[in-house]
C-alpha positions in Angstrom: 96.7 94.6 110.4 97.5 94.2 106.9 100.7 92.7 105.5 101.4 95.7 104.1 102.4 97.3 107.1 104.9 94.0 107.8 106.3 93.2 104.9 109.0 95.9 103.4 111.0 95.8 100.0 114.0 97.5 100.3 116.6 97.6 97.7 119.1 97.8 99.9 118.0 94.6 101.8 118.5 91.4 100.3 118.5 92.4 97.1 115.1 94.1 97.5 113.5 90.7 98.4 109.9 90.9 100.2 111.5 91.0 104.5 109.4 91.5 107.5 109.5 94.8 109.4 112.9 96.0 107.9 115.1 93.5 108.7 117.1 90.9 107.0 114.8 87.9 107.5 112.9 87.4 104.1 109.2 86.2 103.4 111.0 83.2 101.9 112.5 82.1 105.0 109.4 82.2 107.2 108.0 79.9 104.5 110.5 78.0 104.1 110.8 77.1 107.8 107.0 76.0 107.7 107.3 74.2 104.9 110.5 72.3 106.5 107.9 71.2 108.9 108.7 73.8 111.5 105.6 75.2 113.3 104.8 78.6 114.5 106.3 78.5 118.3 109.4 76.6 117.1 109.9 80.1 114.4 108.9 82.3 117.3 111.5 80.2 119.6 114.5 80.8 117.5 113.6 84.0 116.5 112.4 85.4 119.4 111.9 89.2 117.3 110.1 87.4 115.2 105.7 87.8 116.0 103.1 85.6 115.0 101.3 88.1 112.8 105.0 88.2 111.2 104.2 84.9 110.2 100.8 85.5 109.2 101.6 88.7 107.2 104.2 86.1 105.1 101.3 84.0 104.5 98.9 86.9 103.6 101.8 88.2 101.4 102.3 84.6 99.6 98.8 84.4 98.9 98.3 87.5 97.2 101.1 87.1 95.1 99.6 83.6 94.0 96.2 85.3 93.2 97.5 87.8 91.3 100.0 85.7 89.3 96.8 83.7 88.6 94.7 87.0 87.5 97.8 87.3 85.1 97.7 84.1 83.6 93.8 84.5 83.0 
C-alpha cells in the first residue's frame, strides 16, 4: 500500500498538516516519537489505532518530501 492512501491533508485538521487516516495525529508526531527514541511497539502500545504501516506510510511520506525538496534545490 502506498502512503497515499494513509496519509490525508485536510484543511480542517491541524491546520491542513500531513495526518494519518483522517485523524488528528500528524506525520510529525509519528516522527517525532521515533526520533525521541521510541520504537515501533512502544507507538503501537500507546496508540493502539495507530498500525505499523501507519508508521511506515510517515516514513514513506518523509522521504518523498526530502527527495523532492532535493529535486528543487537541483
Amino acid at each position: 500500500m502506498s502512503y497515499h492512501e494513509i496519509i490525508t491533508i485536510e484543511p480542517s485538521k491541524r491546520n491542513g498538516k500531513p495526518c494519518i487516516r483522517g485523524m488528528r495525529i500528524t506525520v510529525y508526531d509519528v516522527l517525532s516519537y521515533l526520533a525521541s527514541g521510541m520504537t515501533y511497539q512502544e507507538i503501537l502500545e500507546d496508540f493502539p489505532y495507530l498500525t505499523q504501516e501507519d508508521i511506515l506510510a510517515c516514513l514513506s511520506y518523509a522521504a518523498d518530501r526530502e527527495h523532492k525538496t532535493l529535486l528543487v534545490q537541483s
